[in-house]
N, C-alpha and C positions, 0 to 999 in steps of 0.2 A: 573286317573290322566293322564293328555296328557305327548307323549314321546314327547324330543325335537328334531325336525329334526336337519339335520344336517348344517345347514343356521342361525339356532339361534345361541345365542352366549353362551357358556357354563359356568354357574356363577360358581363362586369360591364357594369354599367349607365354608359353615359359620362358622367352628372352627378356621378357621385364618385369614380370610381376612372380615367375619363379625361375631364379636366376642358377646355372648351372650348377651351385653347387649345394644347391636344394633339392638335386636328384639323385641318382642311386650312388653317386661316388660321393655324395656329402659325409657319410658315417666315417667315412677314414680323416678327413679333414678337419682336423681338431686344433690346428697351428694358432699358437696369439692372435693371428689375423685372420681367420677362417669369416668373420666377419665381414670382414674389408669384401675380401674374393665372392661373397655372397651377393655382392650389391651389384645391380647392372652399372654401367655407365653414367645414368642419369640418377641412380639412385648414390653414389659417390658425390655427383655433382650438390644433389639434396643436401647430403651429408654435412659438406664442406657450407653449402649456406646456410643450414641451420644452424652448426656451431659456430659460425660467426657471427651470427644471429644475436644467437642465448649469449657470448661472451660478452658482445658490446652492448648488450640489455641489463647483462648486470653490472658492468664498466658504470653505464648511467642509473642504474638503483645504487650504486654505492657512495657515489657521488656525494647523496646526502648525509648518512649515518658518519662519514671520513669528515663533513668540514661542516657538523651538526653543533661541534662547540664555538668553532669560528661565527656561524648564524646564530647563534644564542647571545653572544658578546654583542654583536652588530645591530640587533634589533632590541637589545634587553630581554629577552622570552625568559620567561618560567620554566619550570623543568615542564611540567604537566603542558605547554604549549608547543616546546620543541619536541616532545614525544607526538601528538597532533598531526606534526609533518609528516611524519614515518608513517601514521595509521591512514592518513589522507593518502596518502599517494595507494597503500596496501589496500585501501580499502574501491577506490578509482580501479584500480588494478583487477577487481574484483568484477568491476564492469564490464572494463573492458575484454576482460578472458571471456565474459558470457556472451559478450557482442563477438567479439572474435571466433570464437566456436560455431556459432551461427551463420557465419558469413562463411566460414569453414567450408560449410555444408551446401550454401546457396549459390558463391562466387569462384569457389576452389579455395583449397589450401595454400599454394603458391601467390596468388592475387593478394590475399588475407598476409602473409606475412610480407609484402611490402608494405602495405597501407600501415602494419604495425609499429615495425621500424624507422618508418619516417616521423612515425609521430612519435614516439618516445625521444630521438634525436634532436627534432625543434624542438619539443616544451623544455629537453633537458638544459638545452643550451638559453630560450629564454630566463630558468630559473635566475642563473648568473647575471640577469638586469633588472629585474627583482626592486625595486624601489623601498619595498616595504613589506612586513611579514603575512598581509591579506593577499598580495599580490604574487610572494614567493607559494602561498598556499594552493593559491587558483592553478599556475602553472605546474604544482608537482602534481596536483589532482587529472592537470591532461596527459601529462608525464605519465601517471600509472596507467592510463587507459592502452597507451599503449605496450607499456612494460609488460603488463599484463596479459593482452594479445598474441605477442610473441610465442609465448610458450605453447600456449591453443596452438599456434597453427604450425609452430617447426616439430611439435611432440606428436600429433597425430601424421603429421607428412612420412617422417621418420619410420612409425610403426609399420604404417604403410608399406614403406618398402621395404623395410627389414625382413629376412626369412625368420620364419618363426624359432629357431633353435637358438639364432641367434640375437632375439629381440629383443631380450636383456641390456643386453651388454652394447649394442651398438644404440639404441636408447641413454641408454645411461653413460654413453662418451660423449651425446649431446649434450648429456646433464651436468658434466664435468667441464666442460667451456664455460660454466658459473662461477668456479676458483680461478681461468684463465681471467674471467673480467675483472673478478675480484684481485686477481694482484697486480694486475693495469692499473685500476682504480689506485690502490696505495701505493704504487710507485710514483703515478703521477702526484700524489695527495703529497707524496713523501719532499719529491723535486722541487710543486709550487707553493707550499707552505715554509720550506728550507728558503726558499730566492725575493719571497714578498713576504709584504704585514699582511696576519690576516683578516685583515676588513680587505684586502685585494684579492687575497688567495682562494677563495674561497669562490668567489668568482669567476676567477677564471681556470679552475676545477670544473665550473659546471659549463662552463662555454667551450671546454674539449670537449664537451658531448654531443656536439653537434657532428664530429665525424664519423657517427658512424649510419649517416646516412647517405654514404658513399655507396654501402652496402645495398641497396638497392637497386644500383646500378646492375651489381651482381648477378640480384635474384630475377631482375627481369630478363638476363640477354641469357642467363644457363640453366634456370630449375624449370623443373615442370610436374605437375601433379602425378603422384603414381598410380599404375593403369589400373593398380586393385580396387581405385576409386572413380579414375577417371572413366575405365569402360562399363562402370556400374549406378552410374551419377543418375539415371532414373529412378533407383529405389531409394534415392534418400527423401526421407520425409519434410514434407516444404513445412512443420509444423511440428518438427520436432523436441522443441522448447518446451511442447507442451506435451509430446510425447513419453519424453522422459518422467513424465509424474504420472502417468498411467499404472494401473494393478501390476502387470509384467516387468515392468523396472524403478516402480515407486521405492522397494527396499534397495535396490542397489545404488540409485542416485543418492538418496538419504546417508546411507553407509560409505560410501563412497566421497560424501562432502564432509563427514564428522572424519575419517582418516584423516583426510589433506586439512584436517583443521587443525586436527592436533599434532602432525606434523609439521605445520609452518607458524603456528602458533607458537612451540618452542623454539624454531629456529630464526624467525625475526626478532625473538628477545634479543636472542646474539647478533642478531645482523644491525638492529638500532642503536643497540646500548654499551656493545664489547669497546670500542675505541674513546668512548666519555666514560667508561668505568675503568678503564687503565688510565687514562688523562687525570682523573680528578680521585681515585682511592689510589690508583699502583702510582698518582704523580710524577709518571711517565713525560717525556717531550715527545715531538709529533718522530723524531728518527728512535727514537725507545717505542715508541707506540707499533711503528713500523716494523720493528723485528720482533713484538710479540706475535704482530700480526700473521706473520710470513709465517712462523710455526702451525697456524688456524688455516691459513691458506694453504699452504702446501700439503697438511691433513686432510682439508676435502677435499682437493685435485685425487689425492690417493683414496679417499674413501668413496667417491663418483666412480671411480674405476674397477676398485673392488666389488664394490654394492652389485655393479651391473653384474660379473662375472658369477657373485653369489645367489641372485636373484637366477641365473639361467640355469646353477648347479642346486641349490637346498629349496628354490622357489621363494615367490613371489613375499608369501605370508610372514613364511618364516622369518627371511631378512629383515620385515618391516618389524615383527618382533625384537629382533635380538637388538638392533640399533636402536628404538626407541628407548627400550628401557637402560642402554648405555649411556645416551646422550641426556639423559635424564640425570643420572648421577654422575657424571662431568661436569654438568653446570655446578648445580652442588659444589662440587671439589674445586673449581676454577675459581669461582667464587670468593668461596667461605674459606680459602686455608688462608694464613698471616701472609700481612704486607712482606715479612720476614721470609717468607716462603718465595722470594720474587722469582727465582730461575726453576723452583718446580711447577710454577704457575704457566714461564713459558715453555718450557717441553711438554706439556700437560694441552697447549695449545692443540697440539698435534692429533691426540687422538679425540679430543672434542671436536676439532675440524672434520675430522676423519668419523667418527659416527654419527653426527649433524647432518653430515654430507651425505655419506652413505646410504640414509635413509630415503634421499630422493631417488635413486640410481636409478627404481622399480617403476617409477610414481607413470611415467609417457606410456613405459609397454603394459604395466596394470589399468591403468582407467581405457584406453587401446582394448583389451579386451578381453573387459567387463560389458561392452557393449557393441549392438550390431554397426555395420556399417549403416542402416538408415539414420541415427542419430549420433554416429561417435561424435562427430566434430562438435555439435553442441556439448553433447553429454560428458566429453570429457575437459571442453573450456566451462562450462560449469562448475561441476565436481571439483574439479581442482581449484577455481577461481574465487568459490563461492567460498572455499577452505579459505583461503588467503586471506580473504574479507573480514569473515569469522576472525581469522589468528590475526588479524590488523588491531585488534581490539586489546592484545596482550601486550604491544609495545607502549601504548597510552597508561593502559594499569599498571606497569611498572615505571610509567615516572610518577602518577598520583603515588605508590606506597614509597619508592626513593624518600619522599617527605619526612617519612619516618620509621622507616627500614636502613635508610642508605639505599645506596645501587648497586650494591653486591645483594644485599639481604632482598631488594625486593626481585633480583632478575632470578632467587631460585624459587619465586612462583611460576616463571614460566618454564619449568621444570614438566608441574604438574601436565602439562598440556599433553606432553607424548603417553601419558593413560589415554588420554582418548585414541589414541593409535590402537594400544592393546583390547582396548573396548570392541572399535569398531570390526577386528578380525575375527572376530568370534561367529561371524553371521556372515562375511564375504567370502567367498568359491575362491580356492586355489585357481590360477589362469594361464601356470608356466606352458609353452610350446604350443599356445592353442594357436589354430590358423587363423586370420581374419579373413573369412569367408562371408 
């Protein structure tokens, strides 16, 4: 057997970075969980932190949009004011994926998403003491940074260690712990606005979001960075912030941030506005509100899971195609049919949930790689962060037109946004099974 000079590149060791069944008996191994059986030990361990991670990251982003009419009563806000909240935090959030990504790359991945979750957990919980609506603003603004965060650094860990055939999908099971937070969130929304008035309730909604920086505990005593990165941590570029805007990947960063624009550009309309547009046009109470809700939630949980599995079988592209342009004309539909229409509005829940969702499934193993290991961790807390920021701008627009659309008519502009989805695939590379080498 030839020795390897010292010019070649030295592969990783197959017990962690390619895991048994990444080798020649992987082709027969096609079971629901052929995934799972994929991951080493520490990359299960990964697993299990990330998606508790992403759950109780969106447990405390939901926080707001669930008891956004309760802070509107409380402080008197304008519509155009209480939309404000939702873009501050989206657009904070937008920082922090970029700081996050970077530090990704300088401190490790694992470091990165404790620093993340501790802070989205305090500012979450300070919201709840909140005085006044300058002060509930500041706080959600530190809130996004790390909201934001999170995702940078449990979406690139993930990639990491996933085997390539399987990177879809076990990607986009971390993405599906976003419906688990989310139906935390309106359970709890459901329980403390049922038991107090809400000038209290709402309150102490956001002062449970202080636990989930128990999780912490977690990632320090059992994760650890995976060796695709850890035994290659001398080529990442100490500079790659600015890397990323170079001739070699200036189109792909570009394209790469108008995607995640216009996919979360449409899906914060829903994330801000769906629970104050059943409260005040469907005249819903917060337990009617909650079991439209549960049709929406329980659609993405099923479309997170799909998405992945579609993404690893039709690819990356395709998937982002077929759900945007669905999730496009569901808003539409969920919308615009009559108050009269109330029980096809909520089964209708379901599959808007379900193609909303679905369109993220892709998003961790696509921006993953679109780009080298010298700069992922920047390049894909950017791209996707800078998307956010961008699509933060859509929940503000549709309370200025609310004025005089209503809030059904002005949230099917952010319909529009998943065109730029379809825009942006026209110029990005298919990327399904590629290795990260």
């Amino acid at each position: 057997m030839a020795t390897p000079t010292s010019d070649e590149p030295m592969n990783t060791p197959v017990a962690e970075a390619d895991p048994p069944s990444s080798g020649p008996d992987a082709a027969v191994d096609t079971g629901a969980f052929a995934w799972w059986r994929s991951l080493t030990a520490a990359g299960r361990r990964a697993f299990t932190g990330s998606f508790l991670g992403y759950a109780l990251d969106s447990y405390d982003f939901w926080v707001l949009p669930l008891g956004l009419a309760a802070i509107t009563a409380a402080f008197g806000l304008t519509t155009p004011q209480a939309g404000l909240l939702a873009t501050t935090t989206l657009v904070a959030s937008a920082f922090g994926g970029v700081i996050a990504g970077i530090l990704c790359d300088r401190i490790g991945r694992v470091r990165t998403l404790m620093l993340t979750v501790a802070t989205y957990a305090i500012f979450t919980a300070l919201c709840g003491l909140a005085q006044n609506y300058d002060m509930l603003l500041v706080f959600r603004a530190a809130q996004g940074i790390g909201f934001g965060g999170e995702w940078a650094a449990g979406a690139v860990l993930m990639s990491e260690y996933a085997a390539a055939r399987h990177r879809g999908r076990t990607v986009a099971l971390i993405q599906s712990s976003w419906a688990v937070g989310w139906g935390l969130a309106v359970l709890a929304y459901t329980v403390i606005f049922s038991l107090a008035d809400e000038g209290t309730a709402w309150r102490l909604l956001f002062l449970t979001g202080a636990l989930p920086a128990l999780l912490v505990f977690y990632v320090r005593r059992n994760m650890k960075d995976a060796p695709a990165f850890e035994e290659n941590r001398s080529q990442v570029d100490r500079v790659a912030i600015a890397s990323i805007w170079k001739p070699d990947l200036l189109k792909t960063t570009l394209l790469a941030s108008v995607l995640a624009t216009g996919a979360q550009g449409g899906y914060y309309t829903l994330a801000t506005w769906v629970p104050t547009f059943l409260k005040t046009e469907r005249g819903l109470t917060v337990v009617g509100t909650g079991s439209y809700l549960a049709f929406l939630i329980t659609g993405a949980f099923a479309g997170y899971l799909t998405g992945g599995y579609f993404t690893d079988r039709i690819g990356r592209k395709n998937t982002f195609r077929i759900f945007a342009v669905l999730s496009a004309v569901l808003i539409v539909l969920y919308t615009q049919l009559p108050a009269s229409a109330g029980e096809y509005v909520r089964i209708l829940g379901f599959p808007l949930g379900f193609c909303s969702s679905a369109i993220f499934a892709g998003f961790g193993a696509y921006l993953a790689e679109l780009f080298p290991l010298r700069v992922r961790g920047t390049a894909q807390g950017f791209t996707y962060n800078v998307g956010r920021g961008i699509g933060a701008f859509f929940p503000t627009a549709i309370g200025f037109l609310a004025a005089n659309y209503g809030m059904g008519g002005a949230m099917t502009f952010g319909a529009a946004a998943y065109g730029l989805v379809v825009v942006a695939l026209f110029w990005l590379p298919e990327t399904a099974a590629r290795e990260l080498t």
